[in-house]
N, CA, C and O atoms as a GROMACS GRO file, in nm:
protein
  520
    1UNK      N    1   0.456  -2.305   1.132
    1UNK     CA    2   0.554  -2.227   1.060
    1UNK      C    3   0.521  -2.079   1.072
    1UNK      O    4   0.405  -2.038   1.074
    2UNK      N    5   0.635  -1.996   1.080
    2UNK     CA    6   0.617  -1.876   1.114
    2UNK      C    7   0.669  -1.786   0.953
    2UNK      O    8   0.780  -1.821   0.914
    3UNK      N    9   0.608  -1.696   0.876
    3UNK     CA   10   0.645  -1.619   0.716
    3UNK      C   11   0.721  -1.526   0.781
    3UNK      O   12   0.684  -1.433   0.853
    4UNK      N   13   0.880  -1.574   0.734
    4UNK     CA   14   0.964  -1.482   0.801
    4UNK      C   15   1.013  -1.372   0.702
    4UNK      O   16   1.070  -1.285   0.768
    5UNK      N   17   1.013  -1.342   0.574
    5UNK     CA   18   1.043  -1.279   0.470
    5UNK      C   19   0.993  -1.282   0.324
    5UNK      O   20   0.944  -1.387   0.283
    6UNK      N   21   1.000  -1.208   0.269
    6UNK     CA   22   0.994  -1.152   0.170
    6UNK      C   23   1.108  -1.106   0.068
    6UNK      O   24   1.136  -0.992   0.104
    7UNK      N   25   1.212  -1.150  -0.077
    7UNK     CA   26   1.309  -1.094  -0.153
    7UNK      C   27   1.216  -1.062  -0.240
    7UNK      O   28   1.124  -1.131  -0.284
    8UNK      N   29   1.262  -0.887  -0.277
    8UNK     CA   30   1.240  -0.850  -0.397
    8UNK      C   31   1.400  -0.801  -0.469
    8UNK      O   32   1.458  -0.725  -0.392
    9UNK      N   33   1.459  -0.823  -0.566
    9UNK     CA   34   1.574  -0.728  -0.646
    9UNK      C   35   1.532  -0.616  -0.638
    9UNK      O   36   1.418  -0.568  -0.638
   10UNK      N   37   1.687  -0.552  -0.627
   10UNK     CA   38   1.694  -0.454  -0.654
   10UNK      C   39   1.799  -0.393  -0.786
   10UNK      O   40   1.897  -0.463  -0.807
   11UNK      N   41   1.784  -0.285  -0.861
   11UNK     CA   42   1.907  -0.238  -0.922
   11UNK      C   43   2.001  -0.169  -0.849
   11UNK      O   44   2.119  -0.163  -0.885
   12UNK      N   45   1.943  -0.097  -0.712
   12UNK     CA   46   2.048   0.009  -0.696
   12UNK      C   47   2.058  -0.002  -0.570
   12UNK      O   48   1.978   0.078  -0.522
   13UNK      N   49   2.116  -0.060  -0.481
   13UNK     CA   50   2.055  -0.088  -0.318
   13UNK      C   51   2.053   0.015  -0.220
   13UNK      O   52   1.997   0.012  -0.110
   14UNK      N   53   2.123   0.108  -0.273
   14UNK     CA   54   2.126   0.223  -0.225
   14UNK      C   55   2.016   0.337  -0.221
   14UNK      O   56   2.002   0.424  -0.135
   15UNK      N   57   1.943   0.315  -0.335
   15UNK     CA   58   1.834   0.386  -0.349
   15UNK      C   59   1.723   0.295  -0.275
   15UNK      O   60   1.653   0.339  -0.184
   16UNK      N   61   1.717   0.207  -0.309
   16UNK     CA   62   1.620   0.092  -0.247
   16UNK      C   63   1.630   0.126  -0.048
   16UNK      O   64   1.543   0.147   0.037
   17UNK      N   65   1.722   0.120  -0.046
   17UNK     CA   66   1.712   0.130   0.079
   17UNK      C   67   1.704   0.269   0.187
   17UNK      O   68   1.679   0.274   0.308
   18UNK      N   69   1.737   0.378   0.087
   18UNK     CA   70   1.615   0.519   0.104
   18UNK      C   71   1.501   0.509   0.090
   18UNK      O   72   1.437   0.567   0.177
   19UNK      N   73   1.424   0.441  -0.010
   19UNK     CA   74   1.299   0.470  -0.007
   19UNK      C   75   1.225   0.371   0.085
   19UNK      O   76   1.117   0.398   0.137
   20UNK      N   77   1.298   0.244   0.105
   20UNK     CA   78   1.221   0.153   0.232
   20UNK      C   79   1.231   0.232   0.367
   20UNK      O   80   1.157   0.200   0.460
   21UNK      N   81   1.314   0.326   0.380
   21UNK     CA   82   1.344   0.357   0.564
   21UNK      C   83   1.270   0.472   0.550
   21UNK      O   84   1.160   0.496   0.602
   22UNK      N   85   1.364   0.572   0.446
   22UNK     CA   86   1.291   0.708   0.465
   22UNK      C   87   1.149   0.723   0.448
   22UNK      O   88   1.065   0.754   0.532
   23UNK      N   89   1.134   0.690   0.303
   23UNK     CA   90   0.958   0.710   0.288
   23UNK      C   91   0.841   0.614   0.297
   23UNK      O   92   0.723   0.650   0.296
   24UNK      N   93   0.887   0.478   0.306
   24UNK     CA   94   0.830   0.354   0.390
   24UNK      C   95   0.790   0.347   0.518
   24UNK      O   96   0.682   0.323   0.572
   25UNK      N   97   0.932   0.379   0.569
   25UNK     CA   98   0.964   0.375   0.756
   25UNK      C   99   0.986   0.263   0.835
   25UNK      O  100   0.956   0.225   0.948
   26UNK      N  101   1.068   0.210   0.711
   26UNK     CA  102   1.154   0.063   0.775
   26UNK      C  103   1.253   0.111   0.817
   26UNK      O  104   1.296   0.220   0.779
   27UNK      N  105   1.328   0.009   0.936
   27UNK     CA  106   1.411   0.015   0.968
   27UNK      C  107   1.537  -0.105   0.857
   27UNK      O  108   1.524  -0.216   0.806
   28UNK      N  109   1.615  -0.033   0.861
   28UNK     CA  110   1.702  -0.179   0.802
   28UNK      C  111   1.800  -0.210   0.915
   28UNK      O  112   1.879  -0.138   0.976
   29UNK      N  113   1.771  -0.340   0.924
   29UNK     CA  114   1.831  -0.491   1.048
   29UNK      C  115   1.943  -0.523   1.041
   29UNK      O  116   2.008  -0.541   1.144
   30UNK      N  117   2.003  -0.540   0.906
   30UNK     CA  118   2.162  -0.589   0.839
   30UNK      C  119   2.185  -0.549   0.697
   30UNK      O  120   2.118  -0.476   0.624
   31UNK      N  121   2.293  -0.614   0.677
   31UNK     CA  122   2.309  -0.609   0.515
   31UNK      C  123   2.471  -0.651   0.489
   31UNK      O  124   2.569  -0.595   0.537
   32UNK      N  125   2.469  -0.758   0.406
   32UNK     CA  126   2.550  -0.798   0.359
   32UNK      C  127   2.606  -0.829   0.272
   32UNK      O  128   2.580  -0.744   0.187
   33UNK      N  129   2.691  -0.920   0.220
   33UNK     CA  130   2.760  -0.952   0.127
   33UNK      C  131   2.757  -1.095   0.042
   33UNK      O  132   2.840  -1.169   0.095
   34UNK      N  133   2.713  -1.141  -0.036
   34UNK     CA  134   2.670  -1.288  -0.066
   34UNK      C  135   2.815  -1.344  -0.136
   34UNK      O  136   2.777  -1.420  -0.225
   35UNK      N  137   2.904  -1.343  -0.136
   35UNK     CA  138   3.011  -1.406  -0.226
   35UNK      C  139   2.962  -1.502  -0.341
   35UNK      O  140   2.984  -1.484  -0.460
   36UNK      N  141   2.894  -1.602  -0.287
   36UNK     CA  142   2.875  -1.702  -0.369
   36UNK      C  143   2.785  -1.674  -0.473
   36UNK      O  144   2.788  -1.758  -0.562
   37UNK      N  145   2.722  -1.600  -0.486
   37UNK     CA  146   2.577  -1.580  -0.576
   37UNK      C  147   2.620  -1.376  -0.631
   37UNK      O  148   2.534  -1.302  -0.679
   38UNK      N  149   2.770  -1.330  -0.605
   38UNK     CA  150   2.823  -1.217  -0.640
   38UNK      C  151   2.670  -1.117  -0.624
   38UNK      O  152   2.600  -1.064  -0.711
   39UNK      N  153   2.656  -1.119  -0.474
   39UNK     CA  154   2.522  -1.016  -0.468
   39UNK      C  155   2.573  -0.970  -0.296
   39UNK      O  156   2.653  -1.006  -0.210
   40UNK      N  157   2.470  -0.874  -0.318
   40UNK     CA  158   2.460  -0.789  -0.116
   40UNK      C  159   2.283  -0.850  -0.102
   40UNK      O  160   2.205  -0.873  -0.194
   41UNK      N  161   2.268  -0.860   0.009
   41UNK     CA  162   2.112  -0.859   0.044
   41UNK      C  163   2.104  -0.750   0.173
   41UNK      O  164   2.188  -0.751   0.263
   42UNK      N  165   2.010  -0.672   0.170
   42UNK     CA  166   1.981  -0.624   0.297
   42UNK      C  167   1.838  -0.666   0.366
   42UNK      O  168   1.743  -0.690   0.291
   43UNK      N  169   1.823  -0.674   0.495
   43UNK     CA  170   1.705  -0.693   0.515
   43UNK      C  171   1.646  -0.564   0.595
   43UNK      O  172   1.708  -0.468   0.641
   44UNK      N  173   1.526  -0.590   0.596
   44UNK     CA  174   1.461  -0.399   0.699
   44UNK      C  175   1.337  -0.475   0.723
   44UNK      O  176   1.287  -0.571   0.664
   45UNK      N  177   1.301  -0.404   0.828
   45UNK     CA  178   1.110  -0.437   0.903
   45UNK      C  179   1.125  -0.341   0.973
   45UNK      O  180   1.215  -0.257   0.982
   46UNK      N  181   0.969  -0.366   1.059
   46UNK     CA  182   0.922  -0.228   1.106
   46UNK      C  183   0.989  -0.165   1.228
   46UNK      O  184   1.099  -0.221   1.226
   47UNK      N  185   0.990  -0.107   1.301
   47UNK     CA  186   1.073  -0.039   1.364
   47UNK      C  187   1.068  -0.102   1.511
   47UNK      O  188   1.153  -0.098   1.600
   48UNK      N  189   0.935  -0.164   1.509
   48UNK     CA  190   0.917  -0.251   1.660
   48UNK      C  191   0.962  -0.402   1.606
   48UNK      O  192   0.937  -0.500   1.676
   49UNK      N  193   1.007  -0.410   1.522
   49UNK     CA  194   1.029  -0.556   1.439
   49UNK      C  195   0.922  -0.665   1.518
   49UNK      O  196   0.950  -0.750   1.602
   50UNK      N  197   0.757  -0.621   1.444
   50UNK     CA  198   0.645  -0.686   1.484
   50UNK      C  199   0.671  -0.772   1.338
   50UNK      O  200   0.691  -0.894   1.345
   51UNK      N  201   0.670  -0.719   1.236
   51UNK     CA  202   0.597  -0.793   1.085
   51UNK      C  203   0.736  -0.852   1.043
   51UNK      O  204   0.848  -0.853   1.093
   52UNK      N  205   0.666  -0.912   0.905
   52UNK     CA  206   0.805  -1.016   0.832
   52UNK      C  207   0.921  -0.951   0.780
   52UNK      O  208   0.877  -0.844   0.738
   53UNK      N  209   1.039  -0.953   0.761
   53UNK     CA  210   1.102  -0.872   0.699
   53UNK      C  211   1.106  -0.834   0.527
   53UNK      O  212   1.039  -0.888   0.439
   54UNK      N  213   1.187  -0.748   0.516
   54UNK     CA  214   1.185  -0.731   0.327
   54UNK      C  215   1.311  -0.751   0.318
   54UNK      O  216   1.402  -0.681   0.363
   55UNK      N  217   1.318  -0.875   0.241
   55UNK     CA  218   1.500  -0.849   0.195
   55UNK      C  219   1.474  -0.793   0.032
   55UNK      O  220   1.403  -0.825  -0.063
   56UNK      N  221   1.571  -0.696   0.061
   56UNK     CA  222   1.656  -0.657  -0.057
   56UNK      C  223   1.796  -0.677  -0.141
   56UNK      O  224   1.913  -0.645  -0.119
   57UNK      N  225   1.717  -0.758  -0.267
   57UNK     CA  226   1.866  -0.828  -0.322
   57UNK      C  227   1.945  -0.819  -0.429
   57UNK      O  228   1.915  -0.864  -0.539
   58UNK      N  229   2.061  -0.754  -0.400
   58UNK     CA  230   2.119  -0.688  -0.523
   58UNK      C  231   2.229  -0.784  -0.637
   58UNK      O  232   2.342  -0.816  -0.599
   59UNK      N  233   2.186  -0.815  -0.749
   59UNK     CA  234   2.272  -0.932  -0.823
   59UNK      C  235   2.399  -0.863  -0.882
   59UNK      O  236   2.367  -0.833  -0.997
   60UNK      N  237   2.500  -0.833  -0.864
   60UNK     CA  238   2.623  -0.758  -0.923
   60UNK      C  239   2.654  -0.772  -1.090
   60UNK      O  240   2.712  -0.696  -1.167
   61UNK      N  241   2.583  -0.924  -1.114
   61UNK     CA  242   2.639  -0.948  -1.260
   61UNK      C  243   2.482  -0.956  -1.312
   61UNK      O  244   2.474  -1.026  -1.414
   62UNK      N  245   2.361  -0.905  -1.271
   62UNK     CA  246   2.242  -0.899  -1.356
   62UNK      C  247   2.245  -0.801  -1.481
   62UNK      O  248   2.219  -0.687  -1.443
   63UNK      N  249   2.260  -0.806  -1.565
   63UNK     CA  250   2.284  -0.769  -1.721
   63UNK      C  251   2.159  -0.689  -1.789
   63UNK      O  252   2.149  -0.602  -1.875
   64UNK      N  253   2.074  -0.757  -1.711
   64UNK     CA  254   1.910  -0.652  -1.757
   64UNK      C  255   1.843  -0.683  -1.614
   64UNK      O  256   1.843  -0.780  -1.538
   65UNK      N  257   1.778  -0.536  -1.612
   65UNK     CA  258   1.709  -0.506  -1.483
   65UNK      C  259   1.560  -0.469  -1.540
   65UNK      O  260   1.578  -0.364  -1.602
   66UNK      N  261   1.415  -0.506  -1.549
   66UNK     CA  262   1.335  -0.472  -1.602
   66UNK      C  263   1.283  -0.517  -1.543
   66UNK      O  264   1.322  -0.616  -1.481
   67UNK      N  265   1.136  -0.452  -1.528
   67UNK     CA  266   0.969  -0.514  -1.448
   67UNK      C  267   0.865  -0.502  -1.574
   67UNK      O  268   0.810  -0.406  -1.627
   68UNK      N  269   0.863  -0.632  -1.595
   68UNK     CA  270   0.757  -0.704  -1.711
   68UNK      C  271   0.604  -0.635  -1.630
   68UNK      O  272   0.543  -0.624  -1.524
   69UNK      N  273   0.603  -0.597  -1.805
   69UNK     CA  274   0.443  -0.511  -1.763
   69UNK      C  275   0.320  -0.582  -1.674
   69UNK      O  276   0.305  -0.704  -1.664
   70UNK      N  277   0.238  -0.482  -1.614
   70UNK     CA  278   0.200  -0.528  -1.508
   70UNK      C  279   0.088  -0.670  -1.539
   70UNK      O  280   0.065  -0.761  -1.458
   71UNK      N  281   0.041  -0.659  -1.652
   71UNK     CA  282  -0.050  -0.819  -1.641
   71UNK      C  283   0.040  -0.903  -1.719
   71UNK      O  284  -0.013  -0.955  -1.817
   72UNK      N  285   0.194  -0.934  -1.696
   72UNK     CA  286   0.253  -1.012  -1.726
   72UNK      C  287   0.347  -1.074  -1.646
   72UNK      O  288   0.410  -1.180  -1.654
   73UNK      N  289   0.339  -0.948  -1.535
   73UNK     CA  290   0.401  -1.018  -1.384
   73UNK      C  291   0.402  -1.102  -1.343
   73UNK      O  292   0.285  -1.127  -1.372
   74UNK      N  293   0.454  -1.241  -1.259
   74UNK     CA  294   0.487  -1.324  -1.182
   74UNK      C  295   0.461  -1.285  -1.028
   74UNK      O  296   0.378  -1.345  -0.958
   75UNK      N  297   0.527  -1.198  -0.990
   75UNK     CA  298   0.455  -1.152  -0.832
   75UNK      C  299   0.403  -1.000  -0.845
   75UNK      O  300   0.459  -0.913  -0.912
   76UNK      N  301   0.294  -0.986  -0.775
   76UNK     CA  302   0.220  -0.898  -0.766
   76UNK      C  303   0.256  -0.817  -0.722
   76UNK      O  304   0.329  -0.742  -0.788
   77UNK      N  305   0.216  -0.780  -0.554
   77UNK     CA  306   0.277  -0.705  -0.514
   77UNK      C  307   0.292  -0.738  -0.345
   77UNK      O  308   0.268  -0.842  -0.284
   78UNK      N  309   0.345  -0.594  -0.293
   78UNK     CA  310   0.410  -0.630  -0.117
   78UNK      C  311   0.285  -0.542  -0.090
   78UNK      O  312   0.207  -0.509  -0.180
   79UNK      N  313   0.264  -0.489   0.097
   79UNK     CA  314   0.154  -0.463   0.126
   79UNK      C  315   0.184  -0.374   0.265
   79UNK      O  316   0.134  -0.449   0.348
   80UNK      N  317   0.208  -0.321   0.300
   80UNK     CA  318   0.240  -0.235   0.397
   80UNK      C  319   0.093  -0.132   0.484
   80UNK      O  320   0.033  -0.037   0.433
   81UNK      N  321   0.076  -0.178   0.589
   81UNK     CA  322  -0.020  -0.051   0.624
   81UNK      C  323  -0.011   0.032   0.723
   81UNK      O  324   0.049  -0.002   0.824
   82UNK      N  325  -0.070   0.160   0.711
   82UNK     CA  326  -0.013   0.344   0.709
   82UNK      C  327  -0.105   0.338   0.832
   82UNK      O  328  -0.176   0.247   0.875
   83UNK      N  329  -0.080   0.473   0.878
   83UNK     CA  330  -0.213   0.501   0.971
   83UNK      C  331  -0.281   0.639   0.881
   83UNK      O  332  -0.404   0.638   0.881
   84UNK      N  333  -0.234   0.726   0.825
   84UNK     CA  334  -0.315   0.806   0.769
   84UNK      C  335  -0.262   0.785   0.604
   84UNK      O  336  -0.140   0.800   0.587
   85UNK      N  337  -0.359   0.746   0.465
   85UNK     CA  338  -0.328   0.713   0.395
   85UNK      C  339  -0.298   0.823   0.309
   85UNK      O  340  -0.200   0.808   0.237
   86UNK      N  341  -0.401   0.995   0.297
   86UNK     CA  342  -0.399   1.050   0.223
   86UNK      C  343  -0.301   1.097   0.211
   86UNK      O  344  -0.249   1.145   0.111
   87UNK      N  345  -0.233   1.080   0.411
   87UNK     CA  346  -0.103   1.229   0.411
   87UNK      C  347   0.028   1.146   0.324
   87UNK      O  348   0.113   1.195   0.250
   88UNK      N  349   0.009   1.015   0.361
   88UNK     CA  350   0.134   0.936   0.287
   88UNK      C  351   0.110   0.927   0.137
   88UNK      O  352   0.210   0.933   0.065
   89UNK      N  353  -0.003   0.914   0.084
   89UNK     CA  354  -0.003   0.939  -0.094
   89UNK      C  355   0.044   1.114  -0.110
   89UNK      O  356   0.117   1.146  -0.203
   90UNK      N  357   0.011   1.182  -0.045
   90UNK     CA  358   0.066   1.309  -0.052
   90UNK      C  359   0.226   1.340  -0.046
   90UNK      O  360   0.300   1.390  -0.131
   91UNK      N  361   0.249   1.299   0.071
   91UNK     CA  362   0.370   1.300   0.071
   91UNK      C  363   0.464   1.223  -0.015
   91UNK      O  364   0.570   1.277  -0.044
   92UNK      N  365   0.432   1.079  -0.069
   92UNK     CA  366   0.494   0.997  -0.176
   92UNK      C  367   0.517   1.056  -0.318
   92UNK      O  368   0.623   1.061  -0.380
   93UNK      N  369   0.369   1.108  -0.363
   93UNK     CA  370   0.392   1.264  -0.481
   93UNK      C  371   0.470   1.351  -0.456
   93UNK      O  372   0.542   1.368  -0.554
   94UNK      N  373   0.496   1.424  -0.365
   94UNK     CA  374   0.558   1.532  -0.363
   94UNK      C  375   0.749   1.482  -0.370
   94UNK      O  376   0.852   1.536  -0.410
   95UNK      N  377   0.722   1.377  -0.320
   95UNK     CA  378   0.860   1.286  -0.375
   95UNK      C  379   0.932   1.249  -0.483
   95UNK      O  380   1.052   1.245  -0.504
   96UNK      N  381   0.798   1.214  -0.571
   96UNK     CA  382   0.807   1.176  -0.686
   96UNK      C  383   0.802   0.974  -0.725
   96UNK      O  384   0.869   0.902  -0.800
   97UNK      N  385   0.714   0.954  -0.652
   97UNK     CA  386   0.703   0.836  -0.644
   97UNK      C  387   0.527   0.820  -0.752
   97UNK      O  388   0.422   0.883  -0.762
   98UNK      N  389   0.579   0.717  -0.799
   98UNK     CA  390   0.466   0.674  -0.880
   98UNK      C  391   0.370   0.581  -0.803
   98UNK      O  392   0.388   0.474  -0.745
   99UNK      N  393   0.196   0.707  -0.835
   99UNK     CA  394   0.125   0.618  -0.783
   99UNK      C  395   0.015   0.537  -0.885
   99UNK      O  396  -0.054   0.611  -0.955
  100UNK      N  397   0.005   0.464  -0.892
  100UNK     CA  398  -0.082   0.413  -0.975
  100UNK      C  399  -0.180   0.376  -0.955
  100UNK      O  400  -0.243   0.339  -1.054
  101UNK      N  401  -0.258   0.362  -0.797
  101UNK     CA  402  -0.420   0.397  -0.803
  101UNK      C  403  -0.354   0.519  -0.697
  101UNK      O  404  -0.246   0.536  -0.639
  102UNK      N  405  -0.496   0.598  -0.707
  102UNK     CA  406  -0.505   0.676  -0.588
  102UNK      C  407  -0.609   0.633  -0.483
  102UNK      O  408  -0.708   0.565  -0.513
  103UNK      N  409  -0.583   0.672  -0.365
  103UNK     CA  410  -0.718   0.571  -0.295
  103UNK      C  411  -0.801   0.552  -0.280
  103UNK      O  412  -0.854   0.664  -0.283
  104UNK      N  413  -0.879   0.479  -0.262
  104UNK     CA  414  -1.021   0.383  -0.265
  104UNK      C  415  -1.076   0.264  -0.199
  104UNK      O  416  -1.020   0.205  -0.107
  105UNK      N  417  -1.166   0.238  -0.242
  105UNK     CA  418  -1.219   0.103  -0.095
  105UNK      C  419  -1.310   0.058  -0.217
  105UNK      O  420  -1.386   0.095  -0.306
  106UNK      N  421  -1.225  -0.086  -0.132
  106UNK     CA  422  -1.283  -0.201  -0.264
  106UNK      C  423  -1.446  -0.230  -0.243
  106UNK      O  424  -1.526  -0.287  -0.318
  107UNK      N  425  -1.469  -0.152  -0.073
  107UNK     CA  426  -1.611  -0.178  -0.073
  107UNK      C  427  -1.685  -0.059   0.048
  107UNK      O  428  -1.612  -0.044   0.146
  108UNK      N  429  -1.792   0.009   0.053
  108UNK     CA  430  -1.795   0.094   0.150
  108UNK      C  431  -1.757   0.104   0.285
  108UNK      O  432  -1.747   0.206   0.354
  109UNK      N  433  -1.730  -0.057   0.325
  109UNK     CA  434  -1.637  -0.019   0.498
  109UNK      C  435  -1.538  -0.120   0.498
  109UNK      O  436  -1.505  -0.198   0.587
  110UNK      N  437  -1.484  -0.100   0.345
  110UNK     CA  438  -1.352  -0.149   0.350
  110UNK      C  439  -1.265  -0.069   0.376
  110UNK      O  440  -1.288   0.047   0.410
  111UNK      N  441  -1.102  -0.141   0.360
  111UNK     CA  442  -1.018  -0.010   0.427
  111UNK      C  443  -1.018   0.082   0.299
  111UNK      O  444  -1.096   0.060   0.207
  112UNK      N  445  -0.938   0.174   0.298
  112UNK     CA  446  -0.861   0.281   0.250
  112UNK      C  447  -0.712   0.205   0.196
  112UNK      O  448  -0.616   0.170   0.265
  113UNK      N  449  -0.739   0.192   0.019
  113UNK     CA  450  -0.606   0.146   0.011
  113UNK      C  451  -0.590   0.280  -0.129
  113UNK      O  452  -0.664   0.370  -0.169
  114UNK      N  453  -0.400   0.212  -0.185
  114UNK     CA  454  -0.349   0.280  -0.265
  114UNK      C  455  -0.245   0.206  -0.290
  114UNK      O  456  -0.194   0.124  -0.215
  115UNK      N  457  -0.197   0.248  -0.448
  115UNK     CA  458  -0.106   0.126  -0.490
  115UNK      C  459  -0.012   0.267  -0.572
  115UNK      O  460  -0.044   0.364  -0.641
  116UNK      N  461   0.140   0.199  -0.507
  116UNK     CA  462   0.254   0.298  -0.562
  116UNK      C  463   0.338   0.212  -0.618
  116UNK      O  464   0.298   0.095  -0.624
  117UNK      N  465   0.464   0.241  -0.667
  117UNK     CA  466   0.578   0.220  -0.708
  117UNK      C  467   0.700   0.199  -0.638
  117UNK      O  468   0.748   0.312  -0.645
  118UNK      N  469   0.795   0.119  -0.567
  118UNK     CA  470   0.882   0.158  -0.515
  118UNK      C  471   0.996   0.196  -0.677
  118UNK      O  472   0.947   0.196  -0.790
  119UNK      N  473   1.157   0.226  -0.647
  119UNK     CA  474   1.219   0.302  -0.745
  119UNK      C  475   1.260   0.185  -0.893
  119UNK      O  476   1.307   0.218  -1.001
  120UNK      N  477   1.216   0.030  -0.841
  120UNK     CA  478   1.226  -0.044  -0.949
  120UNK      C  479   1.077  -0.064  -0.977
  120UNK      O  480   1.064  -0.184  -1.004
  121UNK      N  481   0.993  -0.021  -0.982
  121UNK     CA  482   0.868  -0.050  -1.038
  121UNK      C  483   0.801  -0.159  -0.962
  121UNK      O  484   0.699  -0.201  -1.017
  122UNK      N  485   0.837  -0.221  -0.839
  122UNK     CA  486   0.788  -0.309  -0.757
  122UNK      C  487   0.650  -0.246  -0.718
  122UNK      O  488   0.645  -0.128  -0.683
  123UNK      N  489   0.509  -0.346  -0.724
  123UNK     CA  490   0.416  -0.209  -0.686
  123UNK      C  491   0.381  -0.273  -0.522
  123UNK      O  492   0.392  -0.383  -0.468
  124UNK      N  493   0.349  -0.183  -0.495
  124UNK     CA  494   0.324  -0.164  -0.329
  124UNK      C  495   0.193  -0.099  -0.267
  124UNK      O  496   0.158   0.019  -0.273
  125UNK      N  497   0.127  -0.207  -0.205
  125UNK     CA  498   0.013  -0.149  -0.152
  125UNK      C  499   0.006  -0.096  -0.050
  125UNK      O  500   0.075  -0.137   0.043
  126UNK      N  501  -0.085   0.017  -0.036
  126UNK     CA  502  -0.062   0.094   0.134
  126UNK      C  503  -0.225   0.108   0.136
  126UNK      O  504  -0.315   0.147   0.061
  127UNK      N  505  -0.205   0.041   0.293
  127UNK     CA  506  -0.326   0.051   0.358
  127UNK      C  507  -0.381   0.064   0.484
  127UNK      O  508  -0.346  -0.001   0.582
  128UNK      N  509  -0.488   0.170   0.482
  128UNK     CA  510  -0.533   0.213   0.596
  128UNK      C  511  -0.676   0.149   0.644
  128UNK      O  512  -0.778   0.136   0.576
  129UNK      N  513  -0.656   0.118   0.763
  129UNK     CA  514  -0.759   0.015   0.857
  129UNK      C  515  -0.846   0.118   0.876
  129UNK      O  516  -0.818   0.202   0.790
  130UNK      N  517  -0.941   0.159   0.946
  130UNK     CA  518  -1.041   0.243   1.000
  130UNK      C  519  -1.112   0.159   1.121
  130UNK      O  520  -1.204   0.210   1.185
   0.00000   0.00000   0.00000
């Protein structure tokens, strides 16, 4: 079996799908229309479409949109990796993106990681190999 995707919701798909292309650097693949389930999904991956995709899924009649605090979560998080980590936590601040670690190594020749926010509070790890 081959892990072909990943759904996270979204509230706003429009915003969601600025911050996956522009400040991510996904490409987005499609995007459509669900009739039956009154939602759009889009999907995006990387620009050589090497890795799994991210669908993004928007519910039209979801009534509350909230991300249950973080040690009460159900899924953790997604995982993306950078080639230079500091310039992308830099650049993600100056955006206005929430980071919630700044980076570090879980061990002295581990990688270089960092954990942000996408615009629904989804947290997202970025990480740099060495």
């Amino acid at each position: 079996m081959l892990f072909s995707h990943t759904s996270i919701r979204t509230s706003d798909m429009e915003r969601s799908i600025d911050f996956y292309v522009r400040l991510i650097g996904l490409k987005l693949v499609s995007r459509r229309e669900i009739p039956q389930n009154s939602a759009e999904i889009a999907f995006l991956q990387d620009p050589e479409g090497k890795g799994a995709r991210l669908e993004l899924t928007f519910y039209r009649k979801q009534e509350k949109f909230m991300q249950a605090d973080y040690k009460e979560r159900v899924f953790d998080h997604i995982a993306f990796d950078v080639r230079n980590l500091e310039e992308t936590v830099s650049r993600m601040q100056k955006e206005g993106v929430t980071i919630t670690d700044e980076p570090f190594r879980l061990s002295p020749t581990g990688p270089l990681i960092a954990f942000i926010e996408d615009p629904d509070g989804t947290l997202i790890e970025l990480i740099e190999e060495k």
